[in-house]
KOLKETI-363864 format. One record per residue: x, y, z of N, C-alpha, C in turn. Coordinates in steps of 0.1 Angstrom, whole numbers, plus 2048, in hexadecimal, padded with zeros to 3 digits. Atoms other than C-alpha are relative to their C-alpha. Example, Ala and Ser with C-alpha at 12.3 -4.5 7.8 and 13.67 -1.06 7.14 Angstrom:
BEGIN
8097F480087B7D384E80980C800/7F77F58008897F58477F880B808/
END
This chain:
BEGIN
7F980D8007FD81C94A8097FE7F4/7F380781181C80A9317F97FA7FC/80580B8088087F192A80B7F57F9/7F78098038197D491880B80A7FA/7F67F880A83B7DF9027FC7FA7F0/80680181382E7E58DD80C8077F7/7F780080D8467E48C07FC8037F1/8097FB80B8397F689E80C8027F9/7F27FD80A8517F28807F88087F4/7FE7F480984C80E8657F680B808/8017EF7FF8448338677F58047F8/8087FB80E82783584B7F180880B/80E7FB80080183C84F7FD7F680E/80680B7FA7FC81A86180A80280E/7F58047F381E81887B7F781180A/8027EE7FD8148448837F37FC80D/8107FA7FC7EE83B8898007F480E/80080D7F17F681B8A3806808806/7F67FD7F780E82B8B37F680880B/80F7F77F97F38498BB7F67FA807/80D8057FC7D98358C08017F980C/7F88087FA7EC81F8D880380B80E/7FA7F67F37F88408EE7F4806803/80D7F77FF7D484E8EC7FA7F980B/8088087F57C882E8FE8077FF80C/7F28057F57E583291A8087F7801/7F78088047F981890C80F8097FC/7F67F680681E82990B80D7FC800/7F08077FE83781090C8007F97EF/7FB7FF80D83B8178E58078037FA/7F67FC8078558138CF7FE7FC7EF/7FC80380A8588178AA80F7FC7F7/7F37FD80A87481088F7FE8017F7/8017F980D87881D87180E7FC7F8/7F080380D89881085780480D7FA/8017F380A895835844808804810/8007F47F889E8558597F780C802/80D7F57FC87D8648597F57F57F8/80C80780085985885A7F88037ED/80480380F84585383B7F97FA7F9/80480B80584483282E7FF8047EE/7FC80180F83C8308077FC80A7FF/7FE7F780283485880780E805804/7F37FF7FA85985A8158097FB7F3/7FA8098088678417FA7FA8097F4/80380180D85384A7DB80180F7FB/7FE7F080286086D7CF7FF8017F1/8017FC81185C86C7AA7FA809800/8097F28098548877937EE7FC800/81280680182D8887997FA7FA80A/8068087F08288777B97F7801804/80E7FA7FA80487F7C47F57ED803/80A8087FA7E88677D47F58027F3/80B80180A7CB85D7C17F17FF808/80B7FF7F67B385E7E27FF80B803/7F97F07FB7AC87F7EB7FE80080B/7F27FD7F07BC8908057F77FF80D/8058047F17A08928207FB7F7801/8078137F979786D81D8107F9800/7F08037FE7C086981B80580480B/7FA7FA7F37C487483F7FE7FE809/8088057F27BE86685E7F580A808/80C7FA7FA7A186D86F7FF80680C/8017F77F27B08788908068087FD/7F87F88077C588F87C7FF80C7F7/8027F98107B48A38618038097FE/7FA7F28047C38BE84F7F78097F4/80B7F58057B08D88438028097F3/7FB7F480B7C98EB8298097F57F7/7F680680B7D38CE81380180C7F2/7F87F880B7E28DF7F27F97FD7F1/80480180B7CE8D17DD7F27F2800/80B80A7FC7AD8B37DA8097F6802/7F780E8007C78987D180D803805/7F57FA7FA7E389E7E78117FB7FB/7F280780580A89D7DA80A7F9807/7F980C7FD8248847E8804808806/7F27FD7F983C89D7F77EF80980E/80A7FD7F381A8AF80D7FC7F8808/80380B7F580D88A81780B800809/7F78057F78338848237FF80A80A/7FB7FA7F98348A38357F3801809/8078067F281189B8497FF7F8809/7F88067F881E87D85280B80580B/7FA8007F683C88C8607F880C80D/80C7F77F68208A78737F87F8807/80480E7F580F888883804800809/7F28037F882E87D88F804805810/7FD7F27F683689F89D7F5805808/8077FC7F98198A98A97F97F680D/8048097F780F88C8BA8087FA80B/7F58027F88308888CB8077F1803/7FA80E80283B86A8BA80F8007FF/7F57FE80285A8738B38107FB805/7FB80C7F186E8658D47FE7F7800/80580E8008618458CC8067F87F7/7FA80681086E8418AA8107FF7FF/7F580680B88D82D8A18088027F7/80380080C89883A8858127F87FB/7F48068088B582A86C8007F4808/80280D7FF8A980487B7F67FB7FC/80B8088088A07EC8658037F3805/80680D7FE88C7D08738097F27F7/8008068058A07B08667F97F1802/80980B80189079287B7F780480D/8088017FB87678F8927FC7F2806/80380D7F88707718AF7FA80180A/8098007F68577648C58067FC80D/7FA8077F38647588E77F67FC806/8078037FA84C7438F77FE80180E/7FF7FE7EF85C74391C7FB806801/8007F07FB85976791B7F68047FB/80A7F980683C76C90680480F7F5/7FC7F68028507858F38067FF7F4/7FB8018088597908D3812807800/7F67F77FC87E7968CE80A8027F0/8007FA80D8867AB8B18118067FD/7F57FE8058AA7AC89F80080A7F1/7FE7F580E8B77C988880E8017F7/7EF7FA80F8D17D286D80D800804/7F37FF7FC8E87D98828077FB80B/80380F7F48E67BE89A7FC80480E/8097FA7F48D37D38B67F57F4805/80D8067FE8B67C08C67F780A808/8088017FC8987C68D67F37F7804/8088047FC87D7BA8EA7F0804803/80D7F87FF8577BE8EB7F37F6801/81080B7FE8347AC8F77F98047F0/8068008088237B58D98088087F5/7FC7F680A82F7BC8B77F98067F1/8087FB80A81D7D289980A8017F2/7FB7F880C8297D48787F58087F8/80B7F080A81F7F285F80A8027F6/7F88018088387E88427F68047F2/8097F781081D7F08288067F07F6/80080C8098167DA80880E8027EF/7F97F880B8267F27F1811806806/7F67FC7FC8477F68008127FA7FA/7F48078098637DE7ED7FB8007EB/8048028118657E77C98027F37F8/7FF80C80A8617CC7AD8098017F6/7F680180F87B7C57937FB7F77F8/8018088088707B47748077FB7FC/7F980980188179576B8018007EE/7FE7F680B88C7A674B8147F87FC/7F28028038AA79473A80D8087FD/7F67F88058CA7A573B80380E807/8097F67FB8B87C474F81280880B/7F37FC7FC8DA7C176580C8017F9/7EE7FC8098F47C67487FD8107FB/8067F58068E37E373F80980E807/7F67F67FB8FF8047417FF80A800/8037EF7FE8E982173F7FF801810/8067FB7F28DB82F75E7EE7F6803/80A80A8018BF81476C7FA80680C/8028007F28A781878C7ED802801/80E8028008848147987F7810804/8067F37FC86782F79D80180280F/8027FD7EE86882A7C780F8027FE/7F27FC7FB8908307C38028097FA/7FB7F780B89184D7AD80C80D7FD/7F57F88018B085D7A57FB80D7FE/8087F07FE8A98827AE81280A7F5/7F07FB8038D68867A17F98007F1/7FD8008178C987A77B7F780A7F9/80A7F88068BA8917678067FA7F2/80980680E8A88827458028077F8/8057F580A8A88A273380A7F97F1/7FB8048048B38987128017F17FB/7FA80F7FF8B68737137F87F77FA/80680B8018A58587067FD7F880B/80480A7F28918487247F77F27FE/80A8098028808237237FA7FB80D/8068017F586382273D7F87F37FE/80380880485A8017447F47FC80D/80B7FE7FA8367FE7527F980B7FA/8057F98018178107507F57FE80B/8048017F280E80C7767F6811803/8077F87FB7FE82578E80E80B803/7F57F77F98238327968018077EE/7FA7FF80E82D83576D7F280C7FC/8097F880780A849762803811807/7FF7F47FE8168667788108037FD/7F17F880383D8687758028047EF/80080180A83C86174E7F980F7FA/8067F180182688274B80C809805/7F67F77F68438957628098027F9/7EC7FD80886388D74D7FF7FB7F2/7FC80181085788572A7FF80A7FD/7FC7F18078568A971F80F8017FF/7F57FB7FC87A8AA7288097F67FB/7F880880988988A7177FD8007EF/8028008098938866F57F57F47F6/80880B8088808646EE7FE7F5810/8058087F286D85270A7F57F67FA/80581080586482E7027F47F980B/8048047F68478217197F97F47FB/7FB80B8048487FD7187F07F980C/80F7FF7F88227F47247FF7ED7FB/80180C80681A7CB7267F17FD802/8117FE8027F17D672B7FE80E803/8067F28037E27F57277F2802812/8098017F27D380474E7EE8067F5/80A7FD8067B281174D803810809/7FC7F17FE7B88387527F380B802/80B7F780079A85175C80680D808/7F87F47FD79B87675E801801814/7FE7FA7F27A68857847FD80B802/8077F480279289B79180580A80C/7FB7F77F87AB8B27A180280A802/8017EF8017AD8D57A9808803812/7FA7F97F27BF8EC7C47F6804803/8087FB7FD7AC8F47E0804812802/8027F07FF7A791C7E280180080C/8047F97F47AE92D8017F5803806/80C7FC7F778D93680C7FB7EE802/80080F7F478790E80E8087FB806/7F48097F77A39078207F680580D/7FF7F87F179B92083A7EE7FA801/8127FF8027719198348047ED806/7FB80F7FD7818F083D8057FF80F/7FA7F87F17918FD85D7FC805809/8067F57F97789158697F27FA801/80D80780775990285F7FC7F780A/80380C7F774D8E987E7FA7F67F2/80480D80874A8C78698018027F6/80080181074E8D484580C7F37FF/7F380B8047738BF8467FC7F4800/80580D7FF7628A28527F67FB7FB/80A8028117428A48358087FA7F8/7FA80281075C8A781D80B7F1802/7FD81380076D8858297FA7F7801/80880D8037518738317F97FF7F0/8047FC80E7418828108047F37F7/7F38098097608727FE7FC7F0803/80080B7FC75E8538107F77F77FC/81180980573884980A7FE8007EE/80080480873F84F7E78097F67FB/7F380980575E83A7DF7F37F3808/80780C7FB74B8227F57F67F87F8/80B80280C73081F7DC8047F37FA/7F78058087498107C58037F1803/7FD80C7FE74B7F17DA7F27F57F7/8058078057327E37C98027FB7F0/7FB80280873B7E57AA80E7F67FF/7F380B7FD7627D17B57FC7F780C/80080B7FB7557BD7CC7EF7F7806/80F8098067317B07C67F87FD7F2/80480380E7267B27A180D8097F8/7F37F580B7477C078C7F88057F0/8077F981272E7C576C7FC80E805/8097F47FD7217E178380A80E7FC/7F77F480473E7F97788008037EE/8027FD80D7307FA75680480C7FD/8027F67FD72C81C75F80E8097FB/7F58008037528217638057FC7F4/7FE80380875A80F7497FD8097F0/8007FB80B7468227308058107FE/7F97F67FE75384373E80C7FE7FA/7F180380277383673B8028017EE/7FF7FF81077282F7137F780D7FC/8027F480276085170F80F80A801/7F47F67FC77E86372080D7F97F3/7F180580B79C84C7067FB8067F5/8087FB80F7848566E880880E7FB/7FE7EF8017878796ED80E808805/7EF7FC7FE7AD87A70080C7F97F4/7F68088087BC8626E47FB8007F0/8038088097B28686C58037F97F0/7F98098077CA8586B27FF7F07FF/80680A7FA7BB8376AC80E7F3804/7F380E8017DD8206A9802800813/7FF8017F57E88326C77F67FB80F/80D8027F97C48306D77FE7EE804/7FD8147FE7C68076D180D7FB806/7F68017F67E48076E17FE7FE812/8038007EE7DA8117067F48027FF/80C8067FC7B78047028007EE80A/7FF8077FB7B57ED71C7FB7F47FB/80A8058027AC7CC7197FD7F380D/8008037F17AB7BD73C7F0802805/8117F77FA7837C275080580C809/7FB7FA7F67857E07617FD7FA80D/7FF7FF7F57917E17828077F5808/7F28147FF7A47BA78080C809805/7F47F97FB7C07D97837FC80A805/8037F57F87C47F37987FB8117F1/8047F380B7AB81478480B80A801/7F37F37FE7C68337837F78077F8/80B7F38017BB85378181180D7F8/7FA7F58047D086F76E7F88097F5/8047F68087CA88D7598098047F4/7F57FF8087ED88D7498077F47F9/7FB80D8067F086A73D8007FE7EF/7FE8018107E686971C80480C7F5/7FE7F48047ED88E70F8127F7802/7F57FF80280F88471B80C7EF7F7/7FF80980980D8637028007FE7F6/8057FE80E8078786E980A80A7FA/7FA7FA80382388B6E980D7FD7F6/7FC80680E83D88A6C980D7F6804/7F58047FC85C87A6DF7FB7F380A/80680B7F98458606F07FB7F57F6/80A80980683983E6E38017F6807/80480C7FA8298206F08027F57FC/7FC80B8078388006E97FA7F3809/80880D7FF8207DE6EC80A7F4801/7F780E80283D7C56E48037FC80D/7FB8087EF8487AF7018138047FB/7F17F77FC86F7BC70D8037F07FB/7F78097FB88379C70380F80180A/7EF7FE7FD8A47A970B80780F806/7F87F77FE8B77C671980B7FF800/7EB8038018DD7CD71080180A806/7FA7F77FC8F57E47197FC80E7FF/8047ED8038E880470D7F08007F6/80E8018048C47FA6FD7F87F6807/80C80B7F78A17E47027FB7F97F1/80580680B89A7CC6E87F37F7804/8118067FE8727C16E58047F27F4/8028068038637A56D98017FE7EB/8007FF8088627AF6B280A8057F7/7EF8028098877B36AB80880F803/7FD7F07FE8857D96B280E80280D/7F37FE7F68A57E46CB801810800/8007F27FD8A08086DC80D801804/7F77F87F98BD81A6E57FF80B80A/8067F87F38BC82B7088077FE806/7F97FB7F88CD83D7227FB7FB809/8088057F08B48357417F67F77FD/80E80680089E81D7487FB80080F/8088027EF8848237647F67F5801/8088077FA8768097727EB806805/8108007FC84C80D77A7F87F6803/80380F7FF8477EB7837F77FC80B/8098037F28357EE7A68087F7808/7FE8097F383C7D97C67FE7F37FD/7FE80C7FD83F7B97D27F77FE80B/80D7FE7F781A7BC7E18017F4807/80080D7FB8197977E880A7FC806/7F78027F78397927FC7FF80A80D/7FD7F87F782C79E81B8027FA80E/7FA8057F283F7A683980E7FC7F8/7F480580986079B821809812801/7F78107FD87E79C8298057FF810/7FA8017F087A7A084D7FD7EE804/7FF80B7FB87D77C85B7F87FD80D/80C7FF7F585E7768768007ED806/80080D7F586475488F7F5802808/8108037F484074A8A08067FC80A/7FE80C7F68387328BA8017F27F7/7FE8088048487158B68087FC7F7/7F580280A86171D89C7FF8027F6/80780281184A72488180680F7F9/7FF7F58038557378677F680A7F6/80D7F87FE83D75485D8027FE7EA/8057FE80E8447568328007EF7FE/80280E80084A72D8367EE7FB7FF/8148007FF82272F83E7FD8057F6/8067F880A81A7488248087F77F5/80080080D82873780A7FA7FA7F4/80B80180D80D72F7F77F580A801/8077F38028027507FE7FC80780C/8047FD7F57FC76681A7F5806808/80B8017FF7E176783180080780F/8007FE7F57D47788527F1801804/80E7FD7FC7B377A8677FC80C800/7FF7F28027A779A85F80680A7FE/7F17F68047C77A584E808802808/7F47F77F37D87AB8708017F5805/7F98057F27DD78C8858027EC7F9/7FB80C8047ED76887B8007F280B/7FD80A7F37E974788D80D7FB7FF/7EF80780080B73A89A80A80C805/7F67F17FD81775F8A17F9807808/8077F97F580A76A8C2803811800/7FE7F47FD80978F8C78078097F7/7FC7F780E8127998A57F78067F7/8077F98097FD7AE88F8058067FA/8017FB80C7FB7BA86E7F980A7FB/80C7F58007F07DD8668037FE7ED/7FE8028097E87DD83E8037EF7F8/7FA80F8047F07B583B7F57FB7F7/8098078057DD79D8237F38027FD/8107FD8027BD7A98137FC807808/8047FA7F77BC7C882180180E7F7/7FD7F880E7C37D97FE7F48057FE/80E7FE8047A37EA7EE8048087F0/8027F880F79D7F97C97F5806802/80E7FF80177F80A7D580180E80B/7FC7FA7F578D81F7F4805807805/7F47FD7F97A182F80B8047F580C/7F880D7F57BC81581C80380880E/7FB7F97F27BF8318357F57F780A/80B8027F87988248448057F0804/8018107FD7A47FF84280F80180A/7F78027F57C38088567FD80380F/8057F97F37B081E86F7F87F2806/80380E7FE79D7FC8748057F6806/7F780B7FE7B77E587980880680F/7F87FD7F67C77FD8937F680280C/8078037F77AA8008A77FD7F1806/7FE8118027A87DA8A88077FA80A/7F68077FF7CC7D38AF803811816/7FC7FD7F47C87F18CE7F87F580D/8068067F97AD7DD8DB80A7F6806/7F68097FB7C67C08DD80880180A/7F67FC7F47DF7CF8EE7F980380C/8057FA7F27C77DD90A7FA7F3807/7FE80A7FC7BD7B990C8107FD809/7EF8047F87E37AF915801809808/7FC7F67F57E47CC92A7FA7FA80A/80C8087FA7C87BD93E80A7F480B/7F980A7F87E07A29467FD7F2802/8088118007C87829418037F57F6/7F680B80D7E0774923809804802/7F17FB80480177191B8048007F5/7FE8008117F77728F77F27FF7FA/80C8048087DE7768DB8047F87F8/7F980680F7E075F8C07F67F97FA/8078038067CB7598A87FB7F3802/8018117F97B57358AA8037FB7EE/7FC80180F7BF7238867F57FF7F8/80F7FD80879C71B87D7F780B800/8017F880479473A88180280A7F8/7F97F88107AD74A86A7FE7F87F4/80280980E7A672D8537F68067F9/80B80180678173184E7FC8107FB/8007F380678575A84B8078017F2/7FE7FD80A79D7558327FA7F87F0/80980680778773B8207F58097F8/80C7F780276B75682080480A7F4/7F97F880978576D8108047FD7F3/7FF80381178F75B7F17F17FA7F9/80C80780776D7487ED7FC8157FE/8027F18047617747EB80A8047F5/7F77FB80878077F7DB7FE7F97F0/7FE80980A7787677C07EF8067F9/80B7FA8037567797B98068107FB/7FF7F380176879C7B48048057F7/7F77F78117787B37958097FA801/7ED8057FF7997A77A28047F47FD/7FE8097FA79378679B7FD7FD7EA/8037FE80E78E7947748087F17F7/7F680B8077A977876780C8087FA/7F27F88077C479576180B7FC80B/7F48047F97E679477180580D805/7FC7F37F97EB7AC78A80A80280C/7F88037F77FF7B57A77F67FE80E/8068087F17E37AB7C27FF7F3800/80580F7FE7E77857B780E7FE801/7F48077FD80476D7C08067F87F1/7FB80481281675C7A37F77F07FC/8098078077FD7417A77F2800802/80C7F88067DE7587A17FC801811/8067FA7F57DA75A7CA7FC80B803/8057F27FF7C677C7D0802801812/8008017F37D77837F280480E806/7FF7F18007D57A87EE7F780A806/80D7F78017B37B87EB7F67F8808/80D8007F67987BB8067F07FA7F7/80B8058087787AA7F47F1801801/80C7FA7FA75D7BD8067FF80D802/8027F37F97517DF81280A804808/7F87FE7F976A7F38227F6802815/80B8007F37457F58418047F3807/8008117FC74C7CE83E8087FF80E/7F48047F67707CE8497FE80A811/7FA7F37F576C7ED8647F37F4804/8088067F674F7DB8718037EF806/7F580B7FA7607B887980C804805/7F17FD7F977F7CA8847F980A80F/7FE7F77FB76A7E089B8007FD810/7FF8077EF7687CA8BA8087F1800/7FA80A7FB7827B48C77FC7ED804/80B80B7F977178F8CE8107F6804/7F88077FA78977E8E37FD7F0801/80680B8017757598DA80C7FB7ED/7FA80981078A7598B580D801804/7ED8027FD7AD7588CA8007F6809/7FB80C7F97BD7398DA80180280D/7FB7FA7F77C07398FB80B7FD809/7F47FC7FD7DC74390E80380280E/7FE8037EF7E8740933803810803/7F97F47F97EA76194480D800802/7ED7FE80080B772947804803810/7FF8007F481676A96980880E805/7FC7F680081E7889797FF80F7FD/8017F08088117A59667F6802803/8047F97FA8027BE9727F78017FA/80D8018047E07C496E7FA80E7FE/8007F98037D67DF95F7F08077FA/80D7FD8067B37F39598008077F7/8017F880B7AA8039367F4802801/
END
């Protein structure tokens, strides 16, 4: 059977695994788009020197998919991209995909029941149900950095990274000390003459425990009935552990914690420098980062760490808070995303006219991260508190798409002409979630990128990753409005 027409905007982990999941259940009246020219998402975008995951690779891989010969425990940026586009390809997504249209608005049509989706280049489209899979991390952040635009060296962020500039030589000022900045800053400070890294809190950094896998486990992963799938569940039930620690007693990461100041002792022990990038935040208020080359490469003679707040940038320097004025050729950006603007800047019209960030703006919210009252037949793969510090977001996507197929095989069915969330329903879920969220590490009193600018935490998941998969894992057709059958449509068995 077509089943309804399903609409899936990006190409990442989340758009790849609907799409699949979607054609698995006989649903095949699917189309993707993609704005890029190849699939991806933020392994597609984020090419910096260093690019690697910090989940490893067999709990970073979908579960109907696994790959047996990753390259290494923690897999590198340019191998995730190229699994991705092996998905794609193998699963015979390829024909489906869009590519070079970007999504600009999105509208509901009531008559029709139908969403009808406008792009870039003034194309439309039409579709009964539409998914997005834009991801949280996908629009870089610019810091509101005075002057930042008069600036006449060479400027640009870590997700844009000039592959034409080469550093060698230069005076560079890296501004962050994010999860993107702890691995590129290792990559191209050997190679500049003076690299300024312009840090306004110190992460909390623990070693990574990475290594290439050997040939004989690739093939022993491959050949092996169920080793591949040990070694991800393995993975899984321990990270999982960890939810207790971030999201029911946060003192319980003592553990971490005292690890953590064991490992600076002995990687730093310059104490000025050492009191420098000693955090002082609780752990886990920010995202933990994991490297091996972070502080060795902080310790190098053309590196220093500067605490002062940036007042000013001119034309060819960065003047801090204490009078000082660097002179510098590049400044790279390390700033992170615009987590909290999600779904931005595609424009999304409900029922009734409503508009979709006009609702969010005092922060954005969904029932189970995926489905909005007011916006029939739209879901959200990765949306609102669907983040984890504790995890793999691959499990909370595989979740969400099982979920959102159920849906559709509902509307296939033919007994609505729409889901749509009930509002007291999405109310009292998201009640649940900040009254929890507000019990969690995240909720430490630091300033991070999972809160809103008025401390809303409308990022991070605040339970077990068992929690969410088990609330997502059956459809209950009693928490949606109901909706007049769609005269006409054909009836269809799943």
């Amino acid at each position: 059977m077509a089943g309804p027409r399903v609409a899936i905007v990006g190409t990442g982990f989340g758009g790849l695994a609907m799409a699949v999941r979607l054609r698995q259940a006989g649903l095949t009246d699917v189309f993707l788009f993609e704005k890029s020219h190849d699939v991806g998402g933020v392994w597609r975008e984020n090419t910096y020197p260093g690019a690697a995951c910090d989940v490893p690779s067999h709990l970073y891989s979908l579960s109907f998919a696994p790959k047996a010969d990753w390259s290494r425990r923690f897999a590198p940026q340019a191998e995730i991209h190229q699994y991705l586009r092996d998905v794609a390809r193998d699963f015979g997504l390829l024909p489906l995909i869009r590519f070079g249209t970007e999504v600009t608005e999105a509208a509901f049509d009531e008559g029709t029941a139908t969403w009808r989706l406008r792009f870039a280049d003034g194309g439309t489209h039409e579709a009964d149900v539409l998914i997005t899979a834009l991801g949280q991390l996908s629009r870089p952040s610019t810091p509101d950095v005075p002057g930042l635009d008069r600036f006449r060296g060479t400027l640009f962020h870590s997700a844009q990274w000039r592959h034409d500039h080469d550093v060698t030589g230069e005076r560079v000022a890296v501004l962050g000390t994010g999860a993107s900045a702890i691995q590129f800053v290792p990559a191209v400070a050997g190679r500049t003459a003076k690299l300024s890294v312009f840090q306004r809190s110190a992460p909390y950094v623990l070693p990574k425990p990475d290594r290439a896998y050997r040939e004989r486990a690739k093939r022993a992963f491959a050949r092996v009935p169920g080793l591949l799938r040990l070694s991800r569940e393995a993975n899984y039930f321990s990270n999982e552990l960890r939810t207790l620690g971030f999201n029911t007693e946060p003192r319980l990461l003592f553990a971490h914690r005292k690890r953590f100041f064991a490992h600076l002792r002995k990687a730093v022990p310059d104490p000025e420098l050492r009191a420098k990038v000693t955090p002082t935040d609780p752990m886990g208020c920010k995202r933990i980062l994991m490297s091996n080359e972070w502080y060795p490469a902080l310790q190098l003679p053309q590196v220093e760490v500067v605490t002062d707040r940036i007042t000013e940038v001119r034309e060819h320097s960065v003047v801090t808070a204490d009078g000082a004025e660097r002179e510098v050729d590049t400044i790279v950006l390390g700033t992170g995303f615009a987590a909290t603007e999600f779904l931005a800047p595609v424009r999304f019209t409900g029922r009734g006219g409503r508009d979709l960030h006009a609702q969010w703006a005092d922060g954005a919210s969904a029932y189970l991260g995926t489905t909005v009252p007011g916006f029939p037949n739209l879901f959200v793969l990765y949306g609102p508190n669907t983040n984890l510090g504790h995890n793999s977001i691959i499990v909370m996507l595989e979740a969400q798409v099982g979920y959102v197929v159920q849906a559709v095989q509902e509307l296939a069915r033919g007994r609505r002409r729409w889901l749509e969330v009930r509002p007291e329903v999405a109310a009292a879920f998201d009640a649940w979630v900040q009254r929890r969220v507000g019990g969690t590490v995240f909720a430490g009193g630091c300033r991070s990128w999972y809160l809103t600018e008025s401390g809303r935490n409308t990022t991070n998941w605040p339970a077990s990753t068992l929690t969410f998969r088990r609330r997502l894992r059956r459809l209950d057709l009693a928490d949606f409005a109901p909706a007049p059958r769609h005269e006409g449509a054909p009836v269809a068995h799943v």
